[in-house]
Every structure is written in structure tokens, then in C-alpha cells.
Residue frames relative to the residue before (quaternion, step in Angstrom):
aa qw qx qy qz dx dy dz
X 1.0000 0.0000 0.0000 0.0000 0.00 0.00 0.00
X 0.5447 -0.5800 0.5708 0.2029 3.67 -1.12 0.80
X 0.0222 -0.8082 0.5879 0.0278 3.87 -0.70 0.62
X 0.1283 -0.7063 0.6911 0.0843 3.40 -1.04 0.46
X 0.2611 0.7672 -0.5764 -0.1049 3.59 -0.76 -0.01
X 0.5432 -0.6567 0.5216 0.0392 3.19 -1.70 1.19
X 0.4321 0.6805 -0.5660 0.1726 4.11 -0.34 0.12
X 0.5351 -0.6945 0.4351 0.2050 3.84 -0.79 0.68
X 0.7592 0.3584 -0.0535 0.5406 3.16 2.42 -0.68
X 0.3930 -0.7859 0.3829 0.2854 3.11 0.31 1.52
X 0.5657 0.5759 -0.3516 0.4740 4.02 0.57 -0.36
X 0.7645 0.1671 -0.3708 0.5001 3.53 0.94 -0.84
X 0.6591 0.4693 -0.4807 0.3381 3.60 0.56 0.24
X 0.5442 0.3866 -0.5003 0.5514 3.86 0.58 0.27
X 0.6458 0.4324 -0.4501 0.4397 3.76 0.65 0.38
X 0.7048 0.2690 -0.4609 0.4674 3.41 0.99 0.36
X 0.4730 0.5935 -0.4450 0.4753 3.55 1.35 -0.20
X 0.6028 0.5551 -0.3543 0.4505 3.95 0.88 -0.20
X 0.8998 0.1172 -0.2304 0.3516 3.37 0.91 -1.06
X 0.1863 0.7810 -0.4288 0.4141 3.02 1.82 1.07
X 0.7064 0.3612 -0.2174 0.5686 3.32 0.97 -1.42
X 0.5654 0.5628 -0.4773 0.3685 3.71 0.58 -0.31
X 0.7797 0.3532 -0.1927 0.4797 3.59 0.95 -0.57
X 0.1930 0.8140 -0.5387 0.0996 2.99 1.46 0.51
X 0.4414 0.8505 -0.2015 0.2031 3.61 0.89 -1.38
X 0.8715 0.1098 0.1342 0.4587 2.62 0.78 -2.28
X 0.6076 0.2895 -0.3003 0.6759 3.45 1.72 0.48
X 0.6002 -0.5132 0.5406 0.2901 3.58 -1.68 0.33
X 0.2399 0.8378 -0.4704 0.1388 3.67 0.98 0.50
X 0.2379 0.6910 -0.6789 0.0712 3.44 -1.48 1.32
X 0.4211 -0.7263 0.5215 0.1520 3.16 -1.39 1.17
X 0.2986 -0.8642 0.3932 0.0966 2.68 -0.86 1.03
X 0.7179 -0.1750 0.1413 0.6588 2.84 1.22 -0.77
X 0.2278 -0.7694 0.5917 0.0775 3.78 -1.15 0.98
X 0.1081 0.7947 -0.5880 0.1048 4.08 -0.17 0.49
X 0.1589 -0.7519 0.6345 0.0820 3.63 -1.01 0.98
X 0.6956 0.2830 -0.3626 0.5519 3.76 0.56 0.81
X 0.5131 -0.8088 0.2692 0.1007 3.03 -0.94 1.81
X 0.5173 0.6390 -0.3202 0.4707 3.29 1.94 -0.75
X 0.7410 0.4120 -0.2477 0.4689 3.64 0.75 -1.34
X 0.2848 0.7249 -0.4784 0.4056 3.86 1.59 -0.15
X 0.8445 0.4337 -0.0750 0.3050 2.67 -0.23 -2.08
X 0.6582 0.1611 -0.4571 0.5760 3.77 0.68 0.12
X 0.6548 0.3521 -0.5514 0.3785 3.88 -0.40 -0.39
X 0.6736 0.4797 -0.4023 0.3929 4.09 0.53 -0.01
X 0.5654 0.4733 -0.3256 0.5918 3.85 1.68 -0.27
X 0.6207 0.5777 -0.1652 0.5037 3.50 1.35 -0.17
X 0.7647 0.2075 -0.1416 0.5934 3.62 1.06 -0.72
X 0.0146 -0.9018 0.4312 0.0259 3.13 1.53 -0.38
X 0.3018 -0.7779 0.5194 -0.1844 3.31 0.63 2.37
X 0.4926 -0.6606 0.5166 0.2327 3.27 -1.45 0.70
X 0.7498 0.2484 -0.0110 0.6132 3.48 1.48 -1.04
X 0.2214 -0.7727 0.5912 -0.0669 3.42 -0.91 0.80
X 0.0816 -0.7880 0.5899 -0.1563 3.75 0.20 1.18
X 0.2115 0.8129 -0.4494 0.3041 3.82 0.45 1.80
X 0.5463 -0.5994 0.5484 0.2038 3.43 -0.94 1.89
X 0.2301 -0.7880 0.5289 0.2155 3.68 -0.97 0.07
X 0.7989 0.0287 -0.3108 0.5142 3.39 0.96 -0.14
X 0.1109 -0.8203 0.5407 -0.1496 3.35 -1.26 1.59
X 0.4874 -0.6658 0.3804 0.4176 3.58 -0.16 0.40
X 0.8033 0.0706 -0.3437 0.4812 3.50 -1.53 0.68
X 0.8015 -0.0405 -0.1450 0.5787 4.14 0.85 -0.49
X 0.5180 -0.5477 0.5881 0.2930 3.00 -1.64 0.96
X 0.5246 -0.5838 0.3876 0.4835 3.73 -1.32 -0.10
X 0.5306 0.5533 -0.4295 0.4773 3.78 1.48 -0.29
X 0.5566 0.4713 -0.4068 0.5500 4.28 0.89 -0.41
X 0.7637 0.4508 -0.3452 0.3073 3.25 0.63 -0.83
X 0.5433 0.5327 -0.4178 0.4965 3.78 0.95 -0.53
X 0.6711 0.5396 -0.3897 0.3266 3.49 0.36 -0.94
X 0.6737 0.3836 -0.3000 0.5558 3.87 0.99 -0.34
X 0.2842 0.5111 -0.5654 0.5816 4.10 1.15 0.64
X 0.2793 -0.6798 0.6700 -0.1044 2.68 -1.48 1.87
X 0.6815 0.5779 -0.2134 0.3951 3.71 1.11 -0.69
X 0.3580 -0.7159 0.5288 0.2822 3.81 -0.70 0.01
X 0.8589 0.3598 -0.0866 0.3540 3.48 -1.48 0.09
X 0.3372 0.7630 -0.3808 0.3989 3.28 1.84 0.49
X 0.0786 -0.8453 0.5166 0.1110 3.59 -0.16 0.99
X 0.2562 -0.8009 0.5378 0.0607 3.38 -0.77 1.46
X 0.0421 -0.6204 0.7719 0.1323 3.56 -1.33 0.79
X 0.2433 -0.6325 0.7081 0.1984 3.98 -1.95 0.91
X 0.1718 -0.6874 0.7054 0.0181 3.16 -1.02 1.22
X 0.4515 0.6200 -0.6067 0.2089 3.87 -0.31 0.44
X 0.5121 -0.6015 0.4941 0.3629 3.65 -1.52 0.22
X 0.5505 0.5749 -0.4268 0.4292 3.98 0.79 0.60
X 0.2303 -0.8043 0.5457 0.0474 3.50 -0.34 1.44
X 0.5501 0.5788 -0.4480 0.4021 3.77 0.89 0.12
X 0.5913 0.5000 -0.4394 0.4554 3.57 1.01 -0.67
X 0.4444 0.7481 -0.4700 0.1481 3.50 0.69 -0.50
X 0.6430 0.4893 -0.2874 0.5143 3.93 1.28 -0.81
X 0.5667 0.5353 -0.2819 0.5594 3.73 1.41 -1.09
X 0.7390 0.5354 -0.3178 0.2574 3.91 0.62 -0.55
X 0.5748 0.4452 -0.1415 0.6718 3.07 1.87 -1.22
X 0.5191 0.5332 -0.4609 0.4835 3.89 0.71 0.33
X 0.6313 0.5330 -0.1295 0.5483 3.40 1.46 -1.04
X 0.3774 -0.7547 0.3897 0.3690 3.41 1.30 0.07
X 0.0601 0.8162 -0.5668 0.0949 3.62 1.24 0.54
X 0.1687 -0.6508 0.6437 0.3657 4.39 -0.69 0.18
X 0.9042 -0.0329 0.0197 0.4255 3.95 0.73 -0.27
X 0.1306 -0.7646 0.6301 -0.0353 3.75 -0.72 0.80
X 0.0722 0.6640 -0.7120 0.2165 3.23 -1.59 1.50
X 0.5972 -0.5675 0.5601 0.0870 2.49 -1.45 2.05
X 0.4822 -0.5234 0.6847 0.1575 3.19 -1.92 1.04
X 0.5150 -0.2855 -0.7927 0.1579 2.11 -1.85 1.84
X 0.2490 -0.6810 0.5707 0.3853 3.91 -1.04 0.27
X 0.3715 -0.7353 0.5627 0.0685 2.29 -1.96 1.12
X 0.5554 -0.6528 0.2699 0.4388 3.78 -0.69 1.60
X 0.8390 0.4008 -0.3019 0.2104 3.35 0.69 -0.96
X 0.5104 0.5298 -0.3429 0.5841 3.70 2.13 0.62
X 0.6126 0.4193 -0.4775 0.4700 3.30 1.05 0.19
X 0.6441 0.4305 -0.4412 0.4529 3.71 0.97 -0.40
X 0.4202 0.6958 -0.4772 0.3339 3.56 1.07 -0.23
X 0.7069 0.5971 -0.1384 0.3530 2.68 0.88 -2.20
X 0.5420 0.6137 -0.2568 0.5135 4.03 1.42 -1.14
X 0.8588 0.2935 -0.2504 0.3371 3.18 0.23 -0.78
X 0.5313 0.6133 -0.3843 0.4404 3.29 1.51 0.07
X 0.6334 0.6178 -0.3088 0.3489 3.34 1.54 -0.54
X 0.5122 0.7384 -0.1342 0.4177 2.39 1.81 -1.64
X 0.8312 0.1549 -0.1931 0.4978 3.72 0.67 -1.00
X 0.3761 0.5611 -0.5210 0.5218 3.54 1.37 0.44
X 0.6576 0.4716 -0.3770 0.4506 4.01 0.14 -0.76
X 0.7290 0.4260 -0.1492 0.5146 3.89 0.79 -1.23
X 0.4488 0.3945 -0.4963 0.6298 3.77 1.05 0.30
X 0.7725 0.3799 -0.3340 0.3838 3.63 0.04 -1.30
X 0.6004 0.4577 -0.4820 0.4447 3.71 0.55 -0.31
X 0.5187 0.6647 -0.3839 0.3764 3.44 0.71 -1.24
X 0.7204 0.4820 -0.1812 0.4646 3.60 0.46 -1.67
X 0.6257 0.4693 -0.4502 0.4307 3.64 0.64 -1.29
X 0.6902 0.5906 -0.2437 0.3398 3.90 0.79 -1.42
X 0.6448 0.4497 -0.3100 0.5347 3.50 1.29 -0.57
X 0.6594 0.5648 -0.2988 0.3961 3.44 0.89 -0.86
X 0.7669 0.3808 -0.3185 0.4067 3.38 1.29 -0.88
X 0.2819 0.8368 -0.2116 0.4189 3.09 1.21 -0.02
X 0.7385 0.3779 -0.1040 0.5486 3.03 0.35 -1.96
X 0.6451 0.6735 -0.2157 0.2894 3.25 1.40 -1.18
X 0.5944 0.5058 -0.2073 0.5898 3.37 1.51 -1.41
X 0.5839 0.5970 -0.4378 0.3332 3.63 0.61 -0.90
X 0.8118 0.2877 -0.1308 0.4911 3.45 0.51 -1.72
X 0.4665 0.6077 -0.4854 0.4213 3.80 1.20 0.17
X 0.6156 0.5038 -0.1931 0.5745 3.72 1.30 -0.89
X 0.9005 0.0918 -0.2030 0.3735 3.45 0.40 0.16
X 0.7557 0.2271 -0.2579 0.5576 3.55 1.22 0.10
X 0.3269 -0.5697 0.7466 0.1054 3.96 -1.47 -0.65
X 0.3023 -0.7463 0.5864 0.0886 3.01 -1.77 1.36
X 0.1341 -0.7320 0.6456 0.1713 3.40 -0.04 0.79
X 0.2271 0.8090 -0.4934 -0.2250 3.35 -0.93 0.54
X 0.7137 -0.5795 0.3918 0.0361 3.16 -2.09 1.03
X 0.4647 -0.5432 0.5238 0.4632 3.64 -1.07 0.00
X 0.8275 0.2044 -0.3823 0.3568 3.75 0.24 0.61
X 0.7101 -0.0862 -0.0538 0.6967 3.50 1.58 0.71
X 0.6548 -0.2606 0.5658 0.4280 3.20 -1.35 -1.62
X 0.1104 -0.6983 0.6981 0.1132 3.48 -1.06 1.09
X 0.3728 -0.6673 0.6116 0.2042 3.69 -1.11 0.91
X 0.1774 -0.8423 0.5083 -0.0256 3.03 -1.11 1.62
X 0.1407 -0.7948 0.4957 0.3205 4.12 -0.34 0.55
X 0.3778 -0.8243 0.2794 0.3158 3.55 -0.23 0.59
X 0.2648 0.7304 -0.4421 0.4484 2.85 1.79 0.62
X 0.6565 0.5438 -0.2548 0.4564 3.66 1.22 -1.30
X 0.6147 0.5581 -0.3456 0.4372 3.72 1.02 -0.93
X 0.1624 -0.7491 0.6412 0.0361 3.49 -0.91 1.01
X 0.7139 -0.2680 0.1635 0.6259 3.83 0.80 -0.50
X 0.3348 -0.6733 0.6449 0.1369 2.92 -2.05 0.53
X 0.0744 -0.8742 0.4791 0.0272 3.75 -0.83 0.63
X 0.3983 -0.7974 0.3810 0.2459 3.49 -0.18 0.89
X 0.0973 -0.7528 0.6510 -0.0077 3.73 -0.74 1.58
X 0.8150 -0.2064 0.2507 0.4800 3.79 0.64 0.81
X 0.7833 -0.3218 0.1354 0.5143 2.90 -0.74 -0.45
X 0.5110 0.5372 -0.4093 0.5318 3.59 1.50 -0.13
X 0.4776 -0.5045 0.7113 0.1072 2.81 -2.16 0.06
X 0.2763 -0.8655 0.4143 0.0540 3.69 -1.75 0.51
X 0.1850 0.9170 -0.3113 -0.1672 3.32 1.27 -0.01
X 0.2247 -0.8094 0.5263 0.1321 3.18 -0.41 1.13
X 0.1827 -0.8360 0.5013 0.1283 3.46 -0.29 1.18
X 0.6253 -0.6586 0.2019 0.3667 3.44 -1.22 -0.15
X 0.4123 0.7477 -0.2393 0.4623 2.99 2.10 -0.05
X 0.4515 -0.5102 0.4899 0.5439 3.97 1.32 -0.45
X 0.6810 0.4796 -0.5017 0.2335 3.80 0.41 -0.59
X 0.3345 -0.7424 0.5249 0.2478 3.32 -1.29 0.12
X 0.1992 -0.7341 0.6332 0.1429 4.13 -1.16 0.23
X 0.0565 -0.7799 0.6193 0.0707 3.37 -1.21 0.83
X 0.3013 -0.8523 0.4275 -0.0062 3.06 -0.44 1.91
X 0.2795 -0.7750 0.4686 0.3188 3.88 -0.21 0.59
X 0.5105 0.5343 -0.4229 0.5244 4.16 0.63 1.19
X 0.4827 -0.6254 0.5910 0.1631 2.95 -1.26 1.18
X 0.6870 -0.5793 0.2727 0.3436 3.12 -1.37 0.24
X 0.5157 0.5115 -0.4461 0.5229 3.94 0.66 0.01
X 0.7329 0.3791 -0.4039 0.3951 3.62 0.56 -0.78
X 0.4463 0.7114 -0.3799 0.3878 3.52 1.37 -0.29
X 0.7326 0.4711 -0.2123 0.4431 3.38 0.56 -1.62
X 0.7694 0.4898 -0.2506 0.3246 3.81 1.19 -0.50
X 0.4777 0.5476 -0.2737 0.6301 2.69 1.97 0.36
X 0.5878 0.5067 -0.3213 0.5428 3.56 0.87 -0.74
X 0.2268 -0.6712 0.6205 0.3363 3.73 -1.61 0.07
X 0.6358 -0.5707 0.3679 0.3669 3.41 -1.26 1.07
X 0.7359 0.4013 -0.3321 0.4325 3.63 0.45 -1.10
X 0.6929 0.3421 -0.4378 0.4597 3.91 0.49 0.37
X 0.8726 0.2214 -0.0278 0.4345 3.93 1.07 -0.72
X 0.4347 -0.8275 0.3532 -0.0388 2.87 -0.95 1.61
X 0.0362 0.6944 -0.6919 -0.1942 3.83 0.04 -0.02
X 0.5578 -0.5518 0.6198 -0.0172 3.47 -1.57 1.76
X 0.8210 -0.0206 0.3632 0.4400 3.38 0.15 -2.41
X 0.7090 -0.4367 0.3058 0.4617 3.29 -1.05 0.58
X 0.8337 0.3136 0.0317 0.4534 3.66 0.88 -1.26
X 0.5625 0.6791 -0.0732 0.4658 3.11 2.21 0.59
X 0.4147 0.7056 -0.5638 0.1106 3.64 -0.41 0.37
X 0.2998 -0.7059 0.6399 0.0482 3.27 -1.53 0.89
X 0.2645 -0.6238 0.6581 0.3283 3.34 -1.30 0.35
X 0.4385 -0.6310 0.5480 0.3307 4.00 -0.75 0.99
X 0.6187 0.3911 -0.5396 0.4161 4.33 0.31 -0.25
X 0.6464 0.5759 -0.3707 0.3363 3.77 0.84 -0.59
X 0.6694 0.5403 -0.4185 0.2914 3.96 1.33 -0.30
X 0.4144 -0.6281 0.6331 0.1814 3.46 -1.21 1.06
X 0.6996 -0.4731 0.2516 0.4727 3.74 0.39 -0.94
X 0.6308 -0.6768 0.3714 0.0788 2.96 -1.56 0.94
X 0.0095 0.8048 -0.5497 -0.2239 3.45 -0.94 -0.87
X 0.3284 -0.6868 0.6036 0.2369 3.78 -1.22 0.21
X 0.5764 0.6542 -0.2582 0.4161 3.34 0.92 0.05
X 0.7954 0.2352 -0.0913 0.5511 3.37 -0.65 1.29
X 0.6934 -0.4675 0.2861 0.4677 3.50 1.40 -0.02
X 0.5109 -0.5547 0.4438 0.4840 3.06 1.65 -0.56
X 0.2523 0.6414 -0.7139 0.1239 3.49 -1.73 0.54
X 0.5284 -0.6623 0.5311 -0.0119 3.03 -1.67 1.18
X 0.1386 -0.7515 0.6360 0.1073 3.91 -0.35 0.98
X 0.1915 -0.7668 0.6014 0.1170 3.49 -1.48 0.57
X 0.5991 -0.5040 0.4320 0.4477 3.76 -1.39 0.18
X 0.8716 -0.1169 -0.2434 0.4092 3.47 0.39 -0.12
X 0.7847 -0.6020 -0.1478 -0.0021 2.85 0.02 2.47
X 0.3023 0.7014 -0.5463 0.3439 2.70 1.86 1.06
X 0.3467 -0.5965 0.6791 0.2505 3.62 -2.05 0.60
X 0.1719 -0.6773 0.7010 0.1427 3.57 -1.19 0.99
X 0.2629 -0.7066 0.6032 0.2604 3.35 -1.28 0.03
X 0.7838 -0.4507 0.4116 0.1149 3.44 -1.60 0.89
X 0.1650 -0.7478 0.5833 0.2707 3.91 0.55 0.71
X 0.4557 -0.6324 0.4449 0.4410 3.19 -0.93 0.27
X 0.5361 0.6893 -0.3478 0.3413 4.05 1.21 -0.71
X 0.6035 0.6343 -0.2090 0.4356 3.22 1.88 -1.39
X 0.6117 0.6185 -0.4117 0.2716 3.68 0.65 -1.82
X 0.5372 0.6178 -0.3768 0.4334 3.58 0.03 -0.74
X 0.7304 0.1288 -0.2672 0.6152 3.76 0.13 -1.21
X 0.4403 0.7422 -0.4515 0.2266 3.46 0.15 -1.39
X 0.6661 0.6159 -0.1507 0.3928 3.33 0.62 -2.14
X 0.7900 0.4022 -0.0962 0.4526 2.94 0.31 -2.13
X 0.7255 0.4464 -0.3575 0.3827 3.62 0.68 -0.64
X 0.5497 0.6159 -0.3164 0.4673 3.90 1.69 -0.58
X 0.4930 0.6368 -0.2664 0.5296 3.57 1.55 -1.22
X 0.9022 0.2030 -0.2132 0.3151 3.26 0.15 -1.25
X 0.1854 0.9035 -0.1998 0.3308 2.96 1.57 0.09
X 0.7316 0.2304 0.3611 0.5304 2.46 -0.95 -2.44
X 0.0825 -0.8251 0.5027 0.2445 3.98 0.75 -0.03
X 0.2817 0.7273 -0.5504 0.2978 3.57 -0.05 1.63
């Protein structure tokens, strides 16, 4: 974990930079950075943007509660180290994950580690499920989005795309249609290659959607639900070679 720590008194911050390193051992622990004035904190800490934050609460020009409020970053987990036990309700309002009274004691500050410790390993945990979920529905669908959000799309449903300007078309498989605000290149980078084809300048197909084909005339492309595209002429060349190898004809 990345550390930052905050104290207006250089004594009480090399006293948590000691028992930081004392636990090196048993936690992933670097410091990132140590600063005893709260103004010059606050950028080098929007700047290194630590995982943990280890912050005195009262300090001249900011308190440590002024001072979070100018954090620009998310998901910053704060511990108050200060020797004033009343702030303690005002800290956990502040979403603080933990607070300890001055002098610290070794065996609440390892407390205090291991709460991070399994606060950091829930949050990985989550990031790993999320991306997941993420790859899952990246592999099988597309946001089209709409004038009242995003319409989930299975690309099974997507029968072609057709270029309206700077929009997009999705012809689905249902008869409905989507108008996408992306031109065609931005289309195809959203799309995966092994399911979708651009044809023509003003063209893409989804290859599970072709009924049949021809070579004739320049070429043209039948669909399941029964439009005929035509063959750019820039395209024919791969097109051909990729129907050939295909469809083995």
C-alpha cells in the first residue's frame, strides 16, 4: 500500500513513519510521502494520490477535516491520528476507516494495519469481480446509446450497421433500428473483429447474420432479415478472400 502521512509535528510523524516501517514485514507498506504543512499536503497528495492517508486533525491554516475537502481523488482511505478524542464522531462522519488517539499505541496501530490490510483485499476482490462481470458483457453485448441513456445491445441482435454521417444505424434483428452518435471507424472499435465486418465505406455486417452472398456485380452481401448490402469496391479484394475462406468456395 502507498502511504502519505500528515502531522504539523515532525516528531509525531517520524513516529508513525517508525511504526509503519516496523510492520514492514507484515503489510506491503510504502511511504510515500511525509509533509507537516497541510496546504503543501494537499497538492503533493492529489499528485501521488496514496491509497492511505495517516492525518493529524488539528493543524494550522487546515484542519485535517478542511483538508480532505480539497482531495480531488476517490477511494482514499483515511486513518486520524491526533491526541483529541472528541473528533472521534466528526472523523467517522468524514468516512475516516480508523482513528487513534496520540500517544499511539503499537498494539492499535497494528490493529489499525490490519483493518487496512483487509479493507484493500475486499477492494481488490471487488475491482476483480467487477472486471470480470465487465469482460463477460463486453463479449457479448454493446451500448447503444439513446436520448434517455444507453440501450443494451446482444450482438447476436445486431444485424448491420450503416453509416448516416456522422451517426451510425443499428439494424437489429427485431426490425428495430438505433441511431448511434459515431461514425463508422468508431463503430468497428467497439465491435469485436471476429463477429463484425465492415463490407463498405457505409457498411458493416455481423458475419452470424449472412444468409448468402454473391461475386457478381462487384459482389453483395444477403442478410437474416433481408437487407442486400453491396461490396465497396476498396473492400472486394479482402471481402472475397475472407467469404472463400470461410464458406470454403
Amino acid at each position: 500500500m502507498n502511504a502519505f502521512i500528515v502531522d504539523d509535528e515532525p516528531p509525531a510523524s517520524r513516529a508513525i513513519e517508525a511504526l509503519l516501517n516496523q510492520y514492514r514485514g507484515d503489510f506491503p507498506i510504502n511511504i510515500v510521502g511525509i509533509c507537516n504543512d497541510a496546504a503543501t499536503a494537499i497538492e503533493q497528495i492529489n499528485k501521488l494520490q496514496p491509497e492511505v492517508l495517516f492525518l493529524d486533525i488539528e493543524m494550522p491554516g487546515y484542519n485535517g477535516f478542511e483538508l480532505l475537502d480539497q482531495i480531488k481523488y476517490p477511494n482514499l482511505i483515511v486513518v486520524f491520528v491526533t491526541a483529541y478524542e472528541h473528533y472521534a464522531v466528526e472523523a467517522f462522519d468524514a468516512h475516516a476507516l480508523h482513528y487513534i488517539v496520540k500517544p499511539i499505541s503499537p498494539m492499535a496501530f497494528n490493529k489499525c494495519l490490519l483493518r487496512i490490510h483487509e479493507n484493500l483485499k475486499l477492494r481488490e476482490f471487488n475491482n476483480e469481480r467487477l472486471r470480470s462481470i465487465s469482460d463477460q458483457l463486453r463479449e457479448s453485448s454493446i451500448a447503444v446509446k439513446t436520448r434517455n441513456g444507453y440501450d443494451v445491445i446482444a450482438y447476436e441482435e445486431v444485424v448491420s450497421i450503416k453509416s448516416e454521417g456522422a451517426y451510425s444505424e443499428f439494424h437489429l434483428q427485431n426490425g428495430k433500428k438505433l441511431v448511434q452518435s459515431r461514425n463508422m471507424k468508431q463503430c468497428m472499435k467497439m465491435l469485436p473483429a471476429k463477429r463484425f465486418l465492415r463490407i463498405s465505406r457505409s457498411s458493416i455486417i455481423n458475419v452470424e447474420k449472412v444468409v448468402s452472398f454473391s461475386f457478381q456485380d462487384g459482389g453483395s452481401i444477403f442478410l437474416s432479415n433481408g437487407e442486400e448490402l453491396l461490396i465497396g469496391k476498396t473492400y472486394r479484394s479482402e471481402i472475397f478472400n475472407l467469404l472463400r475462406e470461410r464458406y470454403s468456395v
